[in-house]
C-alpha positions, 0 to 999 in steps of 0.5 A, spaced: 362 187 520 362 194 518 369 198 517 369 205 518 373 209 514 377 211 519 377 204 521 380 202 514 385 209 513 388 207 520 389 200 518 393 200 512 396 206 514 399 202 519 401 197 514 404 201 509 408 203 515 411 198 517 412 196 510 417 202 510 413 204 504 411 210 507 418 214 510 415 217 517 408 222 518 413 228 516 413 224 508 406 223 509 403 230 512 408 233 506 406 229 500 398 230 503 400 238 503 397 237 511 402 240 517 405 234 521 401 236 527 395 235 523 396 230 521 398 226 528 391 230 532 388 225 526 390 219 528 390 221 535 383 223 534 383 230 537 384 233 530 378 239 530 378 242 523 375 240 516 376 232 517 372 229 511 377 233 507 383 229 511 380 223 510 378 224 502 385 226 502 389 219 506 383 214 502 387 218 496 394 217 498 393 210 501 389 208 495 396 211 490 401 207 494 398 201 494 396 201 486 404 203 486 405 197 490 402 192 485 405 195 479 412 196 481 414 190 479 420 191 475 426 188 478 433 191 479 437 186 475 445 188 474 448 185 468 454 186 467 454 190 460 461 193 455 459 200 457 458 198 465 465 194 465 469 198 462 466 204 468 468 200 473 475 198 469 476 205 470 473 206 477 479 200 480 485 203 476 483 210 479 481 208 485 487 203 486 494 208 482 490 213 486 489 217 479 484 221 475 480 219 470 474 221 467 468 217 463 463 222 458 457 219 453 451 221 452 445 220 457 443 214 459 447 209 456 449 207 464 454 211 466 451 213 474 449 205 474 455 203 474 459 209 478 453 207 484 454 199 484 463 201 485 462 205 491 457 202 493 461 195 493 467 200 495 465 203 503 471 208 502 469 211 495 465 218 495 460 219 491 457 225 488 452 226 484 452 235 482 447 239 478 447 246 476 447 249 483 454 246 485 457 252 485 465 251 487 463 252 495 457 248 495 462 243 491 467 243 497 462 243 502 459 236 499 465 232 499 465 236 507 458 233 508 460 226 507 466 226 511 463 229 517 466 236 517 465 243 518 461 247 512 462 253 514 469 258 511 471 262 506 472 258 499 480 256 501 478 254 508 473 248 505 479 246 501 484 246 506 479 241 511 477 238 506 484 236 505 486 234 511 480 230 511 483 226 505 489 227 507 494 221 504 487 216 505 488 213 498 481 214 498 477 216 491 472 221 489 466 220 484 463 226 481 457 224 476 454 229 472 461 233 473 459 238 466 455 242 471 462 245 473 465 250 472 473 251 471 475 253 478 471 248 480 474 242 477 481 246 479 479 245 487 478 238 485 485 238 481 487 240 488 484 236 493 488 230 487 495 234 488 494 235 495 490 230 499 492 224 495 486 221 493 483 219 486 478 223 482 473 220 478 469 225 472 463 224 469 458 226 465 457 227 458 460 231 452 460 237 455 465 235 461 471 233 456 470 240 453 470 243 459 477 240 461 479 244 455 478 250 458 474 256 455 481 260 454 484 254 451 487 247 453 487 246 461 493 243 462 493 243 469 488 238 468 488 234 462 496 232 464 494 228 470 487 225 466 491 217 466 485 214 465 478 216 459 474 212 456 467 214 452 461 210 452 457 209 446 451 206 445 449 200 448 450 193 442 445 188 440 448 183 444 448 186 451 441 189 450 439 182 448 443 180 455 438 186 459 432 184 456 434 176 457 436 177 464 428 180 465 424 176 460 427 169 461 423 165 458 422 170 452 425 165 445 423 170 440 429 172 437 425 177 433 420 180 439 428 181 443 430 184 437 425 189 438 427 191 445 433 193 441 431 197 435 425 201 440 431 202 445 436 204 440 441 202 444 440 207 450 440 203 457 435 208 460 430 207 455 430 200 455 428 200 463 423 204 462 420 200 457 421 194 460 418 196 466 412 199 461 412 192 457 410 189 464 405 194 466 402 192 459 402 185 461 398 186 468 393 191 465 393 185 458 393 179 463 391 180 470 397 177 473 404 180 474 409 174 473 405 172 466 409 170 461 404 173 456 409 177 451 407 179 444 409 185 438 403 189 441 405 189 448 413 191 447 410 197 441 404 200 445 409 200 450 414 204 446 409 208 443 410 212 450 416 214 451 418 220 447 
């Protein structure tokens, strides 16, 4: 029996939904650059504009997904590693005295993994992710938005309700990426610690430890209360080899984990993603995605790629 494309595009449309890979018709219709109401006339077949150009643009989609789905293949294995050990030492003696810590190293070496594996273990843990926009206000609204508050105030009255939100709750706040802030920034969150009674946690790279310094000289107001740092080097030997063995069981070449480690220098976020590389170069190489096919060539062309 002939399938109409229409037919095809309905079909597995239909399934990519049901398997939660597409979201809702908004992501589709967003991702085709198509309105959501021209996309749900499509489907209900009332649809009177360019109709081709709809379904060369879903065929397109649906085939992008489902290619996505048969590489995905990288699993999401946690393994217990000196530099996420010692993150969440901090993340419990803060969250615990009710203290302020701070936790700095460069990119990639598993400081946000970490922090998201305590507060996802920890309910009452807030988790913050910033960037370069959070000004002192959206700072404050952020932290009003997770507690189910009100954004709307001047500076000083988003603190206050964001106090009396946290109120002696003995609650932690997790702020990664934490250099984005600016000094009055990290003071509001010196006040919220002082008043509220709750933890703060800081992270991010080096920069955050300078900017604890102030840029008029030493922050007393906030190194005091600092109980708990740590600096995160490079990933060792061992616990890259512990990644990649928790990835490759059955690898026993002592020499091709080595090289694992000498491509990613020690850096986690590299070395995921050239795990998920040396995977995809086993499917393209043998066909199949739980091959045990691993040599010099796979794991070399896979780094070759990363910058």
């Amino acid at each position: 029996m002939n399938v109409s494309k229409r037919d095809w595009i309905i079909a597995n449309y239909d399934r990519l939904k049901a398997q939660g890979v597409i979201k809702s018709q908004n992501t589709a219709a967003k991702a085709l650059g198509l309105s959501a109401t021209a996309l749900s006339q499509y489907f209900a077949g009332k649809y009177m504009g360019d109709i081709d150009s709809v379904e060369r643009s879903l065929e397109k989609y649906i085939n992008l997904l489902l290619t996505r789905q048969i590489t995905n293949t990288t699993r999401k294995v946690w393994v217990d590693t000196q530099n996420s050990n010692t993150v969440l030492a901090i993340c419990q003696r803060v969250h615990v005295h009710v203290s302020f810590g701070v936790v700095t190293g460069r990119a990639g070496v598993g400081k946000t993994e970490a922090l998201k594996r305590y507060a996802k273990e920890n309910p009452d843990v807030i988790y913050l992710e910033v960037d370069t926009a959070f000004s002192p206000r959206e700072l404050m609204k952020a932290i009003l938005k997770t507690l189910g508050g009100d954004f709307k105030g001047s500076i000083n009255e988003l603190k206050i309700a964001v106090i009396n939100r946290l109120k002696d709750s003995g609650r932690m706040i997790i702020v990664d990426q934490a250099e984005y802030l600016n000094e009055r920034a990290l003071d509001l969150l010196r006040t919220v610690h002082d008043q509220a009674n709750v933890g703060i946690l800081l992270a991010g790279m080096h920069r955050l430890y300078q900017n604890l310094y102030g840029t008029k000289g030493v922050n007393e107001q906030i190194l005091t209360r600092v109980g708990a740092y740590a600096n995160l080097e490079a990933l060792p030997e061992a616990d890259v080899d512990k990644i990649v063995t928790a990835h490759f069981p059955e690898l026993e070449d002592e020499d091709l984990r080595q090289l694992f480690y000498t491509s990613c220098k020690g850096n986690t976020r590299r070395l995921t993603l050239l795990i998920k590389n040396v995977q995809l170069n086993q499917q393209s190489r043998v066909g199949v995605t739980d091959s045990l096919f691993l040599d010099e060539k796979t794991i070399a062309s896979a780094n070759a790629i990363l910058l």
